[in-house]
C-alpha positions as CSV (number, residue, x, y, z in Angstrom):
1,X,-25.7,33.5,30.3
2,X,-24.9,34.8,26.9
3,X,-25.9,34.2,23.4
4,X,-24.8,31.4,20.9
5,X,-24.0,31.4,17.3
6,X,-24.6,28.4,15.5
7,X,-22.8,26.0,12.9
8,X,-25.4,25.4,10.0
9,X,-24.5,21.3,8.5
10,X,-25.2,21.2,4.6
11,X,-26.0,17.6,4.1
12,X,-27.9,16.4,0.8
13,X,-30.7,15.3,2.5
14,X,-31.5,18.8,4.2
15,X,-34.1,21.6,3.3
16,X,-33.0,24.3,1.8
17,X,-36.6,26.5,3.5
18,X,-36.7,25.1,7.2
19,X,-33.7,26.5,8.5
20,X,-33.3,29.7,7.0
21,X,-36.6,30.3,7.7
22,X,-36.0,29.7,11.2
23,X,-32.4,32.0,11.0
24,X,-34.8,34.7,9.2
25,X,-32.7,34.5,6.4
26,X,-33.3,34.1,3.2
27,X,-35.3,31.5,1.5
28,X,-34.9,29.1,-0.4
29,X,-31.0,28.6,0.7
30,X,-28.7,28.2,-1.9
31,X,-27.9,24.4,-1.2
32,X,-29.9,22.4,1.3
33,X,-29.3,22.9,4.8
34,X,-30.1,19.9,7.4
35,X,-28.9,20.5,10.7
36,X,-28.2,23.4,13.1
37,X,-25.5,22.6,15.9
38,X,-25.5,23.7,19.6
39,X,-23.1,22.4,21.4
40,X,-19.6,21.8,21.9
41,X,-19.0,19.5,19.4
42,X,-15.0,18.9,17.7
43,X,-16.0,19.4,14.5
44,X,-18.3,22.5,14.5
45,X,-18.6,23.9,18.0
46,X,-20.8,26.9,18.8
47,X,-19.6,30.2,19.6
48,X,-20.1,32.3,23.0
49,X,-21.3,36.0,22.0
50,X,-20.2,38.1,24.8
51,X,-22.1,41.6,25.3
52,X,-19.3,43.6,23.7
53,X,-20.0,41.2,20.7
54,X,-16.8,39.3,21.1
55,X,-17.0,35.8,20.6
56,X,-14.9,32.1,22.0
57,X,-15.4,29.0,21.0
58,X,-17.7,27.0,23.7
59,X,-15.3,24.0,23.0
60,X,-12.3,26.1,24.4
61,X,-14.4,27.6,27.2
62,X,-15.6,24.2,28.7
63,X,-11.6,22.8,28.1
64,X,-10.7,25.6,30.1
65,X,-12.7,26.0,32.6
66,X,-14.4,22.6,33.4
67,X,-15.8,23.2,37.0
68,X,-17.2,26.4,36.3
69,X,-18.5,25.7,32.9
70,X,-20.1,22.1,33.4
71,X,-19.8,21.8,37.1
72,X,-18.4,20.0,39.5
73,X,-20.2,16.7,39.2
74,X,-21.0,17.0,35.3
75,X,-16.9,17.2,35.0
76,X,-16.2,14.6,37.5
77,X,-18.1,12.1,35.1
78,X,-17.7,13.5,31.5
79,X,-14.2,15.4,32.3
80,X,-13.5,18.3,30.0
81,X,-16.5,17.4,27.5
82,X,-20.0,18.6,27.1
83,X,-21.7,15.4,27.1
84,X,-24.6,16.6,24.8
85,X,-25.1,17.9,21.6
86,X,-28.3,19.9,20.9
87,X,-29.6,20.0,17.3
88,X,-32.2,21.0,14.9
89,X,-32.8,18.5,12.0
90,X,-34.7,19.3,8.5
91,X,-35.3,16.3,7.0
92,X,-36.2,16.7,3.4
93,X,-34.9,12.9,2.0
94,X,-34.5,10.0,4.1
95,X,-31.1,9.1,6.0
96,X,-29.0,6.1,6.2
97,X,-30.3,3.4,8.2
98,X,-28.5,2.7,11.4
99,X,-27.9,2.3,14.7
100,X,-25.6,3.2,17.5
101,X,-23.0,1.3,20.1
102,X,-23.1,1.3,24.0
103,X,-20.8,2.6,25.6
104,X,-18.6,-0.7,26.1
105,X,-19.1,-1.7,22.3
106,X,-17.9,1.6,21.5
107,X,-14.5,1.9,23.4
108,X,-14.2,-2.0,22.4
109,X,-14.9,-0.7,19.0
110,X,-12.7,2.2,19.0
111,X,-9.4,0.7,20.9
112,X,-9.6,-2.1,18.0
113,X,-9.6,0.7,15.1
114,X,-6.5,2.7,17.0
115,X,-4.6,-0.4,17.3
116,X,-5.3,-1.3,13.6
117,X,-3.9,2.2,13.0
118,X,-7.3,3.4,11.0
119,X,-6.8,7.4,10.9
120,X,-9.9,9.1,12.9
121,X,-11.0,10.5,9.3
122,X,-10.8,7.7,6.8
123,X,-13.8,7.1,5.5
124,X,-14.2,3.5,6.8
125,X,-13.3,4.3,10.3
126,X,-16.7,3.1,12.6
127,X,-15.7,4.4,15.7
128,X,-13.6,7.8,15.6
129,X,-14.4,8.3,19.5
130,X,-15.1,5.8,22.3
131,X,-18.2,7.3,23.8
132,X,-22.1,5.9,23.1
133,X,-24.3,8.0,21.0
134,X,-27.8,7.6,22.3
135,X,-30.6,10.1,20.9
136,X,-34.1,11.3,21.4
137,X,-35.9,13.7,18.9
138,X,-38.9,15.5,19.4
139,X,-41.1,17.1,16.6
140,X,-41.4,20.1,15.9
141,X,-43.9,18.8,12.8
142,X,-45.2,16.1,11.5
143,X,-42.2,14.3,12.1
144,X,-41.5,10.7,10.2
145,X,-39.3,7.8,10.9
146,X,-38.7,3.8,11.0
147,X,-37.2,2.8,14.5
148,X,-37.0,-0.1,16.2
149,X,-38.0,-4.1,14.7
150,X,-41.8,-4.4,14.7
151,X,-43.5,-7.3,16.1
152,X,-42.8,-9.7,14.0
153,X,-46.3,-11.6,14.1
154,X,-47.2,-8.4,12.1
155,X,-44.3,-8.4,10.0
156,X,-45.6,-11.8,8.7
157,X,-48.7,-10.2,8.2
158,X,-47.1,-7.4,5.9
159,X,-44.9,-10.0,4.1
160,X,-48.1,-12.2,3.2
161,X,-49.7,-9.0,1.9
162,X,-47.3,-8.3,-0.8
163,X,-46.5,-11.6,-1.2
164,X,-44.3,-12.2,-4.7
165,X,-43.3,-15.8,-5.2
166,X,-39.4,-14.7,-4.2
167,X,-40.3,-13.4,-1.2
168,X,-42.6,-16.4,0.1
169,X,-39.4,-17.8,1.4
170,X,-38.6,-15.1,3.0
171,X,-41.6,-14.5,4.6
172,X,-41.7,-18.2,6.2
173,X,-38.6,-17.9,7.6
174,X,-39.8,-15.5,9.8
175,X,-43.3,-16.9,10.0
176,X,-41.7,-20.0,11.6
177,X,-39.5,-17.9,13.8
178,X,-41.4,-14.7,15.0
179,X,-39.1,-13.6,18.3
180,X,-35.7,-11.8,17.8
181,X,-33.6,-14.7,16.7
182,X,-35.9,-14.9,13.7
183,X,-35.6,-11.0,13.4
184,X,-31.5,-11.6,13.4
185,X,-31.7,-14.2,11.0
186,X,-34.1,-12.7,8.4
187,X,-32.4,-9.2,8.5
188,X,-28.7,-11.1,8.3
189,X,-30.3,-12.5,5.5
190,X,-31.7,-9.5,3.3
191,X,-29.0,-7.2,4.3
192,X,-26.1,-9.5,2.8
193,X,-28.4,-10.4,-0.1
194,X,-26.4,-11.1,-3.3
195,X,-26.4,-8.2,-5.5
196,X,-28.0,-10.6,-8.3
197,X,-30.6,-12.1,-6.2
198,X,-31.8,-8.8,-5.2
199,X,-32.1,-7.6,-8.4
200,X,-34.6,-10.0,-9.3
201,X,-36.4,-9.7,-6.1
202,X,-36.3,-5.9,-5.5
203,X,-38.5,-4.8,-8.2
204,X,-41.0,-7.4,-7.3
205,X,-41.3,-6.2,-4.0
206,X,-41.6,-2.6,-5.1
207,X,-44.2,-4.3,-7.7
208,X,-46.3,-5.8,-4.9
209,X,-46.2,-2.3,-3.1
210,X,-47.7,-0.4,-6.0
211,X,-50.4,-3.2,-5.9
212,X,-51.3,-3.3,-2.0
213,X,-51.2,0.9,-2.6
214,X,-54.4,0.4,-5.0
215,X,-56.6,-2.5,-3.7
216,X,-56.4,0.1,-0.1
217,X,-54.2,-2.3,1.7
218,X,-53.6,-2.5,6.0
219,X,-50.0,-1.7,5.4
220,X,-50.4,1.6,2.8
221,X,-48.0,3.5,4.3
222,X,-45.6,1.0,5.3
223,X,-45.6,0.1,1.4
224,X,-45.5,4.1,0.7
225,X,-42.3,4.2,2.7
226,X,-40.7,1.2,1.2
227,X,-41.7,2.7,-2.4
228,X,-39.8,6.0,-1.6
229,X,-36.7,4.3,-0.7
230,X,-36.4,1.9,-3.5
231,X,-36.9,4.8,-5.6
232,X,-34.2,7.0,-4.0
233,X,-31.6,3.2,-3.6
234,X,-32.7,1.2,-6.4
235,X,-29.9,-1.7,-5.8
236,X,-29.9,-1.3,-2.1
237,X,-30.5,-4.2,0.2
238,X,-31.6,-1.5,2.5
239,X,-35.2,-1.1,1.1
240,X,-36.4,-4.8,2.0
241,X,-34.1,-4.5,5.9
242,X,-37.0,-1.7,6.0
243,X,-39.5,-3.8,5.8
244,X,-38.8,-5.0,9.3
245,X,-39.1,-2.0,11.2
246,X,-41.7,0.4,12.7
247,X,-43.2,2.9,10.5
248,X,-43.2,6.2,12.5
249,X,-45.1,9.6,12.6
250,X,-44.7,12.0,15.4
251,X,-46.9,15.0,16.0
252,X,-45.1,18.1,17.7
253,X,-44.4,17.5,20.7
254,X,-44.1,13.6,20.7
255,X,-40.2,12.0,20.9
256,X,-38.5,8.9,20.2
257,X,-35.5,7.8,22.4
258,X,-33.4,5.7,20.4
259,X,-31.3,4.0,23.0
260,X,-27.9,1.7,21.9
261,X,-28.2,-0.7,19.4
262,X,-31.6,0.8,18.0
263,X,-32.1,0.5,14.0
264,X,-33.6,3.1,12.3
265,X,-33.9,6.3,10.3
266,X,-35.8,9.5,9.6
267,X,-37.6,10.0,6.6
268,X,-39.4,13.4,6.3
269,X,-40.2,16.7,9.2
270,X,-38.6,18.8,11.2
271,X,-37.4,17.9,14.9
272,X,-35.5,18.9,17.8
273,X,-32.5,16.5,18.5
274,X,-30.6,15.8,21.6
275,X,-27.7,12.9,21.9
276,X,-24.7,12.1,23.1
277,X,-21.6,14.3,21.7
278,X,-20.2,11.5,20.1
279,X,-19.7,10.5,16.2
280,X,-20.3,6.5,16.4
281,X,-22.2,5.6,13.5
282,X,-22.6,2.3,12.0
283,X,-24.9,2.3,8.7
284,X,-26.5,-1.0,7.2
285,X,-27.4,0.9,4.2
286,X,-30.0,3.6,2.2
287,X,-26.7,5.9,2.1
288,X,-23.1,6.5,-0.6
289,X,-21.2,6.7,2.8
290,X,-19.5,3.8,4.6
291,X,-21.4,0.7,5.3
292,X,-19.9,-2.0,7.7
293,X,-22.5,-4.7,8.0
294,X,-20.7,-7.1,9.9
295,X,-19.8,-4.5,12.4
296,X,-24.0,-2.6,12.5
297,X,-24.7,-6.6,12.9
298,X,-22.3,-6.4,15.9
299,X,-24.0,-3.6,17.6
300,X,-28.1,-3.7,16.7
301,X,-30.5,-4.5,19.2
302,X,-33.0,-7.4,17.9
303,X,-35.4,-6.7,20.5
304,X,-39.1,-6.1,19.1
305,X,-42.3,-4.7,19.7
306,X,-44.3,-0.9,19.1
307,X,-41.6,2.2,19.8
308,X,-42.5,4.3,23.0
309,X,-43.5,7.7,22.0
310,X,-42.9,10.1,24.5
311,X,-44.9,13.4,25.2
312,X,-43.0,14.1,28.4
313,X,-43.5,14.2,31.8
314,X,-45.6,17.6,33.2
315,X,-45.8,19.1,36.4
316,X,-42.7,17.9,37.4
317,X,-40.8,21.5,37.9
318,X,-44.0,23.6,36.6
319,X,-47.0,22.9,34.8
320,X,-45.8,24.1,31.6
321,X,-42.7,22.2,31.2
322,X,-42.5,19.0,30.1
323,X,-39.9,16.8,30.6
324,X,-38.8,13.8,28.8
325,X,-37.3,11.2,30.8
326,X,-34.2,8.5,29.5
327,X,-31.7,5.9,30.6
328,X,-29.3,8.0,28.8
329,X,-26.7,9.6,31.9
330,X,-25.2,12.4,28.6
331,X,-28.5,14.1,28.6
332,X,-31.6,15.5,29.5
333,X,-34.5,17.0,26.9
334,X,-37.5,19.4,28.7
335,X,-40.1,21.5,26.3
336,X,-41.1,24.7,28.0
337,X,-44.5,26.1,26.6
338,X,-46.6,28.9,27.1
339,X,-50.3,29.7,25.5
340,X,-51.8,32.8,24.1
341,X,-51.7,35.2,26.9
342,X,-49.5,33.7,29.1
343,X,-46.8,35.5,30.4
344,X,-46.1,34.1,33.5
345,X,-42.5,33.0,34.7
346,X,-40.8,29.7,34.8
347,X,-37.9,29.3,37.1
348,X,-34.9,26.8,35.8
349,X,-32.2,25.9,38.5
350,X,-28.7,26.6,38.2
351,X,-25.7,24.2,39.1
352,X,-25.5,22.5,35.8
353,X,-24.6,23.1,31.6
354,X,-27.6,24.3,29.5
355,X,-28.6,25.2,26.4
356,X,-31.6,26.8,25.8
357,X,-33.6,27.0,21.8
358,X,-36.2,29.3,21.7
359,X,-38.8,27.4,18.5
360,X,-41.4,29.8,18.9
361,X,-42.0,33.8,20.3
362,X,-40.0,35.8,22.0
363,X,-38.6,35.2,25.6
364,X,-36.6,37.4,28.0
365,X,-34.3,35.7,30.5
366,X,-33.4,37.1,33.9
367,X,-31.1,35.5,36.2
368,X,-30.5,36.2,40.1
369,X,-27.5,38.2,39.9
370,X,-29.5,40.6,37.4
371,X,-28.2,39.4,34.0
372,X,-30.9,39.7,31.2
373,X,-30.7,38.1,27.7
374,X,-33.5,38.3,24.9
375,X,-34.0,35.3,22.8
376,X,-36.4,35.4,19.4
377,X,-37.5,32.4,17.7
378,X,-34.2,30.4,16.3
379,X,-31.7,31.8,18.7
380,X,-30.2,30.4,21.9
381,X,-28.2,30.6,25.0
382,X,-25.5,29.1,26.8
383,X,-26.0,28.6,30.2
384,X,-23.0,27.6,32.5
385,X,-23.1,25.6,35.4
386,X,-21.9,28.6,37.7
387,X,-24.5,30.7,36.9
388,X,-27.5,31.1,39.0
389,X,-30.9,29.8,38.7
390,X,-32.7,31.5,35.8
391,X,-36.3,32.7,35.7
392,X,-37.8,33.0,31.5
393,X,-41.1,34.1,30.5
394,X,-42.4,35.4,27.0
395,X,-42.3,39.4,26.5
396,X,-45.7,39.9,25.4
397,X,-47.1,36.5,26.3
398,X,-47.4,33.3,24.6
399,X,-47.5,31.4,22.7
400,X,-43.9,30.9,23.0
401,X,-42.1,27.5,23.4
402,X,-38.3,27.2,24.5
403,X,-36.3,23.8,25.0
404,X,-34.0,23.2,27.6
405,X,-30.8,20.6,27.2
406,X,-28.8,19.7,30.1
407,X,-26.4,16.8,30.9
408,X,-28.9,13.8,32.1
409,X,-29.2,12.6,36.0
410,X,-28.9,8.9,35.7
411,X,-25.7,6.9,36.9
């Protein structure tokens, strides 16, 4: 049970406030900063902090020492890999829009690339691993997205309310189709749109948005949303794709599981992320980074309907955890809370790999063979499967609020 430190990501669409605050560094950071890795991820693995303040790379520890670090039935399935990768994600501009393979689509995916000989890092490389990368985030705020195809009786409904006369076509394509193979075949259509053609019909859509905004239309915020992005990707066939899909807001404490083959993409908060350890992205779009829509059209799920939002399961181990229950066999997400006054203690078994965030207060860990750690707000721990069970409680009572990632249960 020791400490971790952290790799900080700097992508453009990061804040430069949420993290550092969070560090209890400095703000504003000098460039934006979007996501904070725990894990043992190739490309920017966290580091062990031993008492004696000696650090190792959690990557080499688990390669090393499988059994003891991920246990024996953790390693039997996922080898010499941490199957999870635990994040924190500041969203201050929207992301790409896209969606994620299976786990058969991605070693399909990835076997085709290495034969083609496609080096893991070229920028048009899809599949530089051949693992799935299923996800679930939970807010920590008022968290915002679009995930998933909405109905798309309702979709019809939105069309018709901005209706411009080069959309009307559009719009009745789906209308006389509303069940995923209309979905597939309006989406193929806007998303391979001839630049020209969405020239013209971009900026009326946008126009029709600014419209519905002021006579207090149904779909304000859906129009909102779509106003945002064409203002961000003026030429991008991206902004009318998102016209399709669920418009998303989480409080804290809510989740989304986006499972294989799920569109979408965050827009604005800050959240807690948990997915597979695996870099398997395929964008349609909203982004300057590859864009393979022949191969997202491969992989995305047409399926339709409202996105489950999950507030996770309580009682199950205690009364204040909460756990959030998947399909997905790489992970497992629980949110451990405690109100003003509340000090009592929370016992977490042993046997498996975890990683534990501490979001809010101050918590002190004890664990049977008398090991005790200290985490404050932003920091967390690296718990090996050969440690023993592990009880936590806040030092001077709640609130205080930890999450808990470990590798999922399901076969």
């Amino acid at each position: 049970m020791e400490l971790l430190r952290n790799a900080v990501r700097p992508y453009a669409w990061g804040s430069r406030t949420t993290i550092p605050e969070l560090l209890g560094r400095p703000v504003p950071a000098p460039h934006p900063e979007a996501e904070l890795w725990m894990g043992a991820h190739p490309g920017d693995p966290s580091h062990v902090v031993s008492q004696d303040g000696t650090e190792r790379s959690l990557l080499e520890l688990v390669e090393s020492d499988p059994l003891g670090q991920l246990g024996e039935d953790c390693a039997g399935r996922w080898g010499r890999r941490l199957p999870f990768l635990l994040k924190i994600l500041a969203v201050e501009e929207p992301l790409s829009m896209q969606a994620h393979p299976s786990a058969e689509q991605a070693a399909e995916g990835w076997a085709r690339e290495e034969a083609a000989g496609i080096p893991k890092d070229a920028p048009n490389r899809n599949y530089p691993d051949p693992t799935a990368k299923p996800e679930l985030v939970c807010a920590l705020t008022e968290f915002h997205a679009l995930a998933g195809f909405r109905d798309p009786r309702r979709t019809v409904r939105l069309l018709r309310a901005i209706d411009t006369p080069g959309l009307t076509r559009y719009t009745e394509l789906l209308a006389a189709q509303p069940d995923p193979g209309g979905l597939r075949a309006l989406f193929t259509t806007l998303i391979t749109m001839p630049q020209p053609a969405l020239d013209q019909l971009l900026p009326e859509v946008l126009d029709a948005c600014v419209r519905h905004i002021k006579e207090h239309g149904e779909f304000d915020i859906e129009c909102r949303t779509v106003l945002e992005l064409g203002e961000a990707h003026p030429h991008d066939a991206g902004v009318l794709a998102a016209l399709l899909l669920n418009r998303l807001t989480l409080r804290a404490g809510e989740a989304l599981y986006l499972p294989a083959g799920n569109l979408h993409l965050y827009l604005h908060g800050t959240a807690v992320e948990i997915l597979a350890n695996s870099d398997n992205i395929l964008r349609g779009g909203l982004t300057p980074k590859h864009v393979d829509v022949p191969e997202l059209l491969r992989v995305v799920d047409f399926a339709c309907g409202d996105m489950p939002v999950l507030c996770g399961e309580h009682g199950l181990l205690d009364e204040r955890v909460a756990v959030y229950r998947t399909d997905a066999p790489e992970f497992e997400l629980s949110r451990v809370e405690w109100p003003a006054d509340d000090n009592g203690e929370v016992r977490l078994d042993g046997g498996a790999p975890q990683i534990l965030l501490c979001t809010e207060g101050e918590l002190l860990l004890v664990s049977d063979d008398g090991t005790k750690v200290e985490l404050r707000r932003g920091e967390s721990v690296w718990l090996p499967a050969c440690d023993p069970e592990v009880r936590i409680r806040p030092t001077v009572g709640g609130p205080a609020r930890v999450f808990r990632a470990t590798a999922g249960t399901c076969s």
